[in-house]
Phi, psi and omega in degrees: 000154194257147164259129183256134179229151185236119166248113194270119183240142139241174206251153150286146158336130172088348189249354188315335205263005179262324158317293208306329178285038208232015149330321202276332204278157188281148181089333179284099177280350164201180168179124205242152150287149178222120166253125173155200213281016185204139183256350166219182141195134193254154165247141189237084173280149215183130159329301176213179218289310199271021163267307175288348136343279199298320159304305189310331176280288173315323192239260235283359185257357167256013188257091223285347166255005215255139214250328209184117173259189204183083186258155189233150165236139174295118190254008192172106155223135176308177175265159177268130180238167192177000000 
């Protein structure tokens, strides 16, 4: 089973759409501009905690417009049927 993060970002004015790429990074399964008291959000899935650590420090925490995270860990998500 996966661990799942809701990374709440906010941006300097104007930059949320340089996050919104970060779609390309491994683990990241989505990732949106947003309006309203957060300029993104990524959900980030990952095998265990230190992974999703490590994207948020390492890649998006390096990232020179993103001003403030904000992580959520998921404590129950169902599995996806199709």
């Amino acid at each position: 089973m996966s661990v799942r993060a809701f990374v709440l970002i906010t941006t300097k004015p104007g930059t949320s759409e340089e996050v919104v790429r970060a779609r390309g990074i491994k683990g990241v399964k989505l990732a949106n501009s947003v309006i309203g008291q957060y300029d993104a959000i990524v959900v980030i899935e990952a095998k265990t905690i230190g992974e999703i650590r490590k994207t948020i420090y390492e890649i998006l925490g390096k990232m020179p417009n993103i001003v403030h995270t904000e992580t959520h860990l998921a404590i129950f998500h169902p599995p996806e049927t199709g």
